[in-house]
Structure formats: C-alpha cells, structure tokens
C-alpha positions in Angstrom: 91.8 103.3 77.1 94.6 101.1 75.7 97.3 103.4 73.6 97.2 102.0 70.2 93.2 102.7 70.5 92.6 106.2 72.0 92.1 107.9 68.3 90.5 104.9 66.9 86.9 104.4 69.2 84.2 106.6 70.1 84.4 106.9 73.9 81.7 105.1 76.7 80.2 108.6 77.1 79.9 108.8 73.3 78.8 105.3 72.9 76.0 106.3 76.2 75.3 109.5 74.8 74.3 108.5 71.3 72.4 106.0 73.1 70.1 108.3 74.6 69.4 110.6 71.6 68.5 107.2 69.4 67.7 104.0 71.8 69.2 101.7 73.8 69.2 99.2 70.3 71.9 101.4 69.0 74.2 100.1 71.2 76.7 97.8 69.5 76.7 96.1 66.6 73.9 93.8 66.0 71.6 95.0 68.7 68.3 92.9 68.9 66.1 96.0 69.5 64.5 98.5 67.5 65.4 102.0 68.3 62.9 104.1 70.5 61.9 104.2 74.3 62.8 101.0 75.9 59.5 99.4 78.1 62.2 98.5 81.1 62.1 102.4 82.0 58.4 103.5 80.5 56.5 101.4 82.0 55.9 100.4 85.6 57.8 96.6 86.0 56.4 93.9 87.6 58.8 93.5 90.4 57.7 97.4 91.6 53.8 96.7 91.8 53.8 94.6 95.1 55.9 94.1 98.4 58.8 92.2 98.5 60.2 89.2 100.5 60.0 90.3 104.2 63.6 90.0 106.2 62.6 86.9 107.7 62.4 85.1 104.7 66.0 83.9 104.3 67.6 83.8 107.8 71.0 83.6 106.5 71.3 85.3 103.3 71.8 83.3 99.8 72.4 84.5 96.2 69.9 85.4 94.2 68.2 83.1 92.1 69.5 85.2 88.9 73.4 84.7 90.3 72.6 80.8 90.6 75.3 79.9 88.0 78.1 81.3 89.9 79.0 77.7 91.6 81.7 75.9 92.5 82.1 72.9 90.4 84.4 69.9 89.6 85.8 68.3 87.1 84.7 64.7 87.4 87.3 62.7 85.5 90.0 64.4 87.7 89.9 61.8 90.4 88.2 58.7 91.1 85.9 59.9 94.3 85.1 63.4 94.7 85.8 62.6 98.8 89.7 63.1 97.7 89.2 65.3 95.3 88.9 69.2 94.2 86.3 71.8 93.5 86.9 75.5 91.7 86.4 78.8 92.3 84.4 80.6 89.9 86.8 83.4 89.5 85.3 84.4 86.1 82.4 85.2 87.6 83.9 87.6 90.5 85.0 90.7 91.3 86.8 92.4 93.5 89.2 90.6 94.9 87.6 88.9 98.4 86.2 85.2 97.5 82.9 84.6 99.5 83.2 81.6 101.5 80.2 79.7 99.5 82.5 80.0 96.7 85.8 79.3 97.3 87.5 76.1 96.3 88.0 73.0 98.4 90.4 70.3 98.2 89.8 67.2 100.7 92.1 64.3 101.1 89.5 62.3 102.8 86.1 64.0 102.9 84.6 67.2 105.2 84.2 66.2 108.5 81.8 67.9 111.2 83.8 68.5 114.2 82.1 70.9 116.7 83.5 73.7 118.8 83.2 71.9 122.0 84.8 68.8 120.7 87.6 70.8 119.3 91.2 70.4 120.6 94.3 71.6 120.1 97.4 69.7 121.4 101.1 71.4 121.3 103.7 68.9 122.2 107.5 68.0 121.1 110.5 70.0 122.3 108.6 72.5 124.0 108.8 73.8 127.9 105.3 73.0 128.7 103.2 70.9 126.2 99.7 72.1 126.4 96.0 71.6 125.3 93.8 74.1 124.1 90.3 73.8 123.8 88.2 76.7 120.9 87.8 79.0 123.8 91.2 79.3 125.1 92.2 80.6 121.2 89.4 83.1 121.4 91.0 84.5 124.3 94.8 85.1 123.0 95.0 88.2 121.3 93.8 88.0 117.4 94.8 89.2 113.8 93.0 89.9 111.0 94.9 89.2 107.7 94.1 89.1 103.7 95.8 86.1 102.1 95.2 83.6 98.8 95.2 79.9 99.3 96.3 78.4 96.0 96.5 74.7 95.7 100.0 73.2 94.4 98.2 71.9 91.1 96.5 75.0 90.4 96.8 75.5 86.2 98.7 72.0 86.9 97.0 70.4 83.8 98.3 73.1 81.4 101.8 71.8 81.4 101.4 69.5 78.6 99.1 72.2 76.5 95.8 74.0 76.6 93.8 71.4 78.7 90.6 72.9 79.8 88.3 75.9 78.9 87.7 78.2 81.5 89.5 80.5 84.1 87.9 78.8 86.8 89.2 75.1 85.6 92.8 76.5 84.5 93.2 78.6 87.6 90.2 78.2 90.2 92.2 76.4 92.2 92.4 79.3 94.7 90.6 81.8 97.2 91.5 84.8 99.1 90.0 85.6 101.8 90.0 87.4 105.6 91.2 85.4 108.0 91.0 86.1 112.2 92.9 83.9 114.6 96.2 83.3 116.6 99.6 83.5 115.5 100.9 80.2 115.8 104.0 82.8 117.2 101.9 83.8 120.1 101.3 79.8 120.8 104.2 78.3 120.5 105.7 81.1 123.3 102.9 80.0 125.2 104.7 76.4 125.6 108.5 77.3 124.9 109.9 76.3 122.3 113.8 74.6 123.2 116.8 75.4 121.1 116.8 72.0 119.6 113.9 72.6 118.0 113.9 73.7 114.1 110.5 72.3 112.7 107.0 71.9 112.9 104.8 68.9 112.2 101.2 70.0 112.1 98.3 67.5 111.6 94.4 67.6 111.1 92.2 65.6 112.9 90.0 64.0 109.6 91.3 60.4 108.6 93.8 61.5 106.5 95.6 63.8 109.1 97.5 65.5 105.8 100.4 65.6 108.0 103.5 68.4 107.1 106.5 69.7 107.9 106.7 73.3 108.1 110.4 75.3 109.1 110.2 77.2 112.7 111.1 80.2 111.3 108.2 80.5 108.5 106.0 79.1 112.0 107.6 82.1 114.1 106.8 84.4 110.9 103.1 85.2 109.3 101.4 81.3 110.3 98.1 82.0 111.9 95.8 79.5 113.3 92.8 80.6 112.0 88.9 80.2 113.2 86.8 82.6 111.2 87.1 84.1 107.6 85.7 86.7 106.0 84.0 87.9 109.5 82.0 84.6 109.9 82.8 80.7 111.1 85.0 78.9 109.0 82.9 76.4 106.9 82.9 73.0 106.9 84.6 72.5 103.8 87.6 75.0 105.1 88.2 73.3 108.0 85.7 74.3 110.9 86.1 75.3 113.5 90.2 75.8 113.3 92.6 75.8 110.4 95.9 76.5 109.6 97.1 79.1 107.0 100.4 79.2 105.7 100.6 82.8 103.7 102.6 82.3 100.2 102.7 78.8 100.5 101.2 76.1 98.8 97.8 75.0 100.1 98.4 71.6 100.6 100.3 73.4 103.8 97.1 74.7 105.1 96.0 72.4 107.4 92.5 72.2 108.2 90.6 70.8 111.6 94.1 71.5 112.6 94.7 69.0 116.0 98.2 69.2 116.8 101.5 71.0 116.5 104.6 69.0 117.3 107.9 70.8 117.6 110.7 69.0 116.3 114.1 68.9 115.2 114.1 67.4 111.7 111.1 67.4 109.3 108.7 64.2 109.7 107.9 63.4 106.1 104.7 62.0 105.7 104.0 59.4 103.0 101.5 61.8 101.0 104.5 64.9 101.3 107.1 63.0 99.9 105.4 61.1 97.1 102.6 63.1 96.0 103.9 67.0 96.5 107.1 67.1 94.7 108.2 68.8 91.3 109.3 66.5 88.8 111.9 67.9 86.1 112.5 67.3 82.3 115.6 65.2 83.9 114.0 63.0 85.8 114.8 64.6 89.5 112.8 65.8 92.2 112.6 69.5 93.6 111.7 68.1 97.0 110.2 71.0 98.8 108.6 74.0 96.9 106.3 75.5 99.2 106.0 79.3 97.8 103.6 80.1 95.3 105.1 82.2 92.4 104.0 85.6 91.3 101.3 84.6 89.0 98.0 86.5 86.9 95.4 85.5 84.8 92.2 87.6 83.4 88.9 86.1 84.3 87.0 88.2 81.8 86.9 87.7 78.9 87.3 84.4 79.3 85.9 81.3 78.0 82.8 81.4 80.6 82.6 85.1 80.7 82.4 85.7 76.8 82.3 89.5 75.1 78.4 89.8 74.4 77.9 93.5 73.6 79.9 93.4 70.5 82.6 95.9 69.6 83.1 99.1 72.0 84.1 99.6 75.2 85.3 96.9 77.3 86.2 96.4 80.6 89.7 93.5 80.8 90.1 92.2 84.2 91.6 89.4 86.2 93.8 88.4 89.4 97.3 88.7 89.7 99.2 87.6 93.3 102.6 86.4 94.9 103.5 83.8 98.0 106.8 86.5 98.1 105.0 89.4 98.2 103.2 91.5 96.8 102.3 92.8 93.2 103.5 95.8 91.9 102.1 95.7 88.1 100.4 94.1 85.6 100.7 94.1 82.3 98.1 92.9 79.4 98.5 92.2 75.9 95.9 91.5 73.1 97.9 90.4 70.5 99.9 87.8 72.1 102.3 88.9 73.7 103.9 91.1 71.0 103.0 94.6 72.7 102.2 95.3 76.2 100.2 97.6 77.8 100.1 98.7 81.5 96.7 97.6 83.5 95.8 99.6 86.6 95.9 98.3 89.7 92.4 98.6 91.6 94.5 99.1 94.5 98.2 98.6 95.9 99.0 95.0 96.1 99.1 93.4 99.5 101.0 91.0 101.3 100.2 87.2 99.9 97.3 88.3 98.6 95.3 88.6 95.2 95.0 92.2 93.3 92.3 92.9 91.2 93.6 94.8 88.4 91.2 96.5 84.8 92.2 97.5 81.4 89.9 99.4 79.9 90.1 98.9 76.1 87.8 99.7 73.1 87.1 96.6 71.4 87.1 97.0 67.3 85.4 93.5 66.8 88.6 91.8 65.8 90.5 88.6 67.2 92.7 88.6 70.1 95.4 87.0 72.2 94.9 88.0 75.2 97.4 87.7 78.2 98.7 89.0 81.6 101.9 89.2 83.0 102.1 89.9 86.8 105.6 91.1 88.7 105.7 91.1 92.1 107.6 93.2 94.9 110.7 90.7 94.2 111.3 92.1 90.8 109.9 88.9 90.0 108.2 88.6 86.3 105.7 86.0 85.4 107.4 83.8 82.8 105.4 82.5 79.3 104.4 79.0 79.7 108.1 78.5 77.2 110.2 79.7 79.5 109.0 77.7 82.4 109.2 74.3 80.1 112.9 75.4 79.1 113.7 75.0 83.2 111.2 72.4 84.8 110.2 70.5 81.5 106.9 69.0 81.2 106.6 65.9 83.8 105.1 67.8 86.9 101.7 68.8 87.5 102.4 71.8 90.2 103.4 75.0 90.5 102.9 76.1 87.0 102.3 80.5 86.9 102.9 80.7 83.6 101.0 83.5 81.3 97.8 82.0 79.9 96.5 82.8 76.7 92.8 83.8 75.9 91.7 83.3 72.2 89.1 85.9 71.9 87.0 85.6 68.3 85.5 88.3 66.5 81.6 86.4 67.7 83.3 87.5 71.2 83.5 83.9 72.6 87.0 82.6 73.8 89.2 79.4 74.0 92.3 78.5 76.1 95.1 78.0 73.2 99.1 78.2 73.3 101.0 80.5 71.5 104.3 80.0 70.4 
C-alpha cells in the first residue's frame, strides 16, 4: 500500500473477506447487485454444459472474442495515407511487459511489402575484405542470440510538446514494442567480410520502395546490432519486416531497418534525404540537434488511464505502467497521485534489463477522490525522467521527437481519466 494510506483503508483481504460473509454486491461503492449468493457460482453456467471448440478449430491461435478491443489502431488525421503512416500499441490494455507481435506498433514509410524467404538477400559490400551475399539460410546457420529490447519510434509522445494532445496511453505513448528478438550479430557478419581500417560507418538499407536508408557508427554496429529473423519465438511478421530486420537496441526506431537488403561499410555517414530533413530535433532557437539516436529513460502508467478507467469504485487498486532506457536499464520508479508534490516508490515486477521495458505496480487504496497521477523513471545512468517543464526550458517547443517527459493522468472521483498538464 502507498504510505500516506496504510491506516486509512480496509485491506483487499478485508474488502474479500467482508465480501464473502455479505455478497459479492458489497463490493465497492455503488455496486449494482443485491447482496446474497451470486448465480455465476450457484448455478451450473452455460459455457460448462457442452464440449468446447476442438483443437483444430483455430490452427493458429487468435484472441478471444471477449479480448477483441485490444487492437492496434491509428489516428487517421496524423498523415495523409496510412501506407506512410503509424499504428499504436495498446499498452493500456497489456501486461507484463513482452508485446505480442499482433499487437505491436508499426510504422511504414511506404507500405508492408511481402518478400519471401527464398527471395531474401542480404548483400555486405563497401570497405570490406570480401563483399558477400547471404541468402535466409546462410543467417540461420551463424551462431544466434536471443535478446529483450523496446523499439520506440522518434515521435513517440511527439504531439505532447505543445500540451495535452490526445487521450489515451496508447495514442501519447504507443508508439513502442518490446519484444524477443533471435538472429545474428551484425558483429559476427561484418568479421565474416573484414571490415578495413578506413572504415568508420554503416549505411544500412531495406529492400521496400523507400529503402529508409541510415547511417549508423561502426562501433554501435560492432556493439549490441543484431540482424534479426524471428521475435517472440515465431517469424517476424509482415508489418516488422519479414523475413529479416534490423534492430538497433536504445536507439530510435526509425534505425531499425526492416526487410533489411544491404549493409555498406563506409567511411563517412551517407545522409539520406528522409535522415537529414525529417529526423532531426528542432530547438526553441531555431537549430538543429542533427543526430539523436538514443531513446531517454522514459515511464508512463497505462492503468488508470484514459482507456483503462477505475470501474470498481474506491478500494484497492492496482497502479501500473512501463518505464525503459536506450542507456540502460531502470533502476526505479516512482509514482505520485497528487501531481507531483509527494512521491512514492513503485516496485519493480522485476530488475530492469538492458534496453528493455520494466513493468512496474503500486498498489494503492483508492478513497474515491481526484488524482494527478504520474511516473518518473531513472535509469542505470543516474538518469531521472524530467517534467514535461524542464524539458521545454532546454529543447523548447518546435520538435516533435524524442519527448520522455512525465505524463499526467487526471483521474476523477467517477474513476474516468484525462491527459492534462500540470504546472
């Protein structure tokens, strides 16, 4: 339980207990039924008089239909054709902290493409020893890793900067996934073809129209880049780049190349037209950070939330959300119902990880009033999430990326939520 409330609110087994003696309607305030025995455990159901669904019946397994409002979904004002556009996760409907595949986010620059393993190539060329061509099973026969990481797009919260935009965790911050990726080390590939002294860079490119061409140093290449062809134990989807992708760990998605075709090693960075002119940070001056590849230590709680409302009324209630870092890994979270004034230590469902999101709970006892709710994330840096003031004060208000500042949940005393500012 939070501090401030351990004295104040009957605990869950208390709230469970009393339930038993009196009926589940004496749960909460304002509970629709009548106390007495509740039908759902006298009486035989339904759903328990006949067989079920056989296990041929869905070959590959889907939702069901009771789950089918947890969806991706876009915004459709955000961009003209949804074939260059962007989808969310919905992280206010999940826990844990792995994304299924179905549901994390996508971001195309010019549509999904089909490209089948047999078709698949991979060319490394540029200053290298031997330039070579790999086809999907060569990669399947270099040794493999297995490796947790988030993939946050660059404009992720991006249309917060200016104020509270838009009402939900997964359209403020649904811009990400984190998921287990298998594959190469580009490190193990690049040895493969020698890599001369000259060179200092990467160029990487997909094989869709748009080829989303980028630069990445050698050193982050030699580092934690893997070349990626299954996540979370199955094929990469479609939309995530099938059959081969890159991932970049830390760094901003737009990095990630997907169908990934070739690798040129070179000795200055090849800026494409979309790098320099699309992902830069604009300051309150007028200049241009020109490269900001690493996602901050960022955190927001996914429930409550504006699509995940309080329903139960006052009581117990579980806080939770996603905190992560591109530098490392997360070593707390703090959460604060009253806007920021007083802060109170969350736990962690489990040590943070590398790159990679942490689940963290607060379990609080809800007295029916308003709240502010926030949470601030610090990483293995010593890094603290800033408020969304303290970011303006440095980078101002004219870009759209790379904004991890705190957000703020306006919980009501109905229980429902909005995305406000506080000051």
């Amino acid at each position: 339980m939070s501090e401030n409330s351990k004295d104040k609110a009957p605990s869950r087994r208390q709230f469970l207990s009393g339930a038993a003696a009196v009926g589940v309607g004496a749960i909460g305030a304002g509970a629709a039924r009548a106390a007495g025995p509740d039908p759902l455990i006298t009486q035989v159901q339904e759903w328990a008089q006949a067989t079920g669904e056989g296990v041929d019946a869905t070959p590959y397994g889907l939702p069901i239909q009771f789950e089918k409002d947890v969806v991706r979904r876009n915004v459709e004002w955000l961009t003209a054709d949804t074939i260059s556009s962007i989808n969310f996760t919905p992280i206010h409907a999940l826990d844990g902290t792995i994304t299924p595949q179905g549901c994390a986010f996508e971001r195309h620059h010019s549509g999904a493409i089909e490209l089948s393993k047999p078709d698949y190539r991979l060319m490394i060329n540029g200053l290298v020893d031997t330039p070579l061509v790999f086809t999907y099973e060569d990669l399947e026969r270099f040794p493999r890793e297995n490796r947790v990481y988030f993939c946050e797009c660059a404009a992720n919260t991006g249309m917060e900067w200016a104020g509270a935009q838009l009402n939900g965790a997964q359209f403020t911050h649904g811009m990400i996934h984190n998921m287990e990726y298998s594959g190469v080390p580009l490190r193990t590939l690049l040895e493969e073809v020698g890599v001369k002294p000259e060179g200092k860079w990467v160029y990487v490119e997909g094989a869709d129209a748009s080829s989303n061409g980028r630069s990445i140093p050698l050193e982050k290449a030699m580092d934690d880049v893997l070349v990626a062809f299954k996540a979370n134990g199955e094929a990469l989807r479609k939309e995530h780049g099938y059959p081969v992708r890159l991932v970049v760990p830390g760094w901003e998605g737009n990095m990630w190349v997907k169908w990934l075709r070739r690798v040129e090693v070179t000795a200055m960075a090849i800026e494409s037209r979309e790098e320099t002119s699309k992902y830069t940070d604009t300051l309150e001056d007028g200049t241009s950070r020109k490269w900001t590849w690493v996602m901050d230590a960022k955190s927001v709680v996914t429930s409550p939330s504006p699509q995940a409302p309080i329903t139960h009324g006052p009581g117990p209630l579980v806080i939770t959300g996603l905190a992560w870092s591109g530098r490392g890994s997360i070593t707390g979270v703090d959460v604060s119902v009253d806007g920021g004034k007083n802060w109170i230590p969350a736990r962690l469902a489990a040590p943070g990880t590398d790159k990679a999101l942490t689940r963290f709970y607060l379990d609080h006892n809800w007295d029916g009033s308003e709240m502010l709710l926030q949470a601030r994330a610090k990483d293995s840096t010593g890094y603290v999430q800033p408020s969304k003031a303290q970011l303006r004060d440095v980078r101002g208000e004219n870009s759209i990326y790379h904004n991890n500042c705190i957000q703020t949940w306006w919980i009501k005393e109905t229980g429902e939520a909005e995305n406000v500012e506080v000051s």
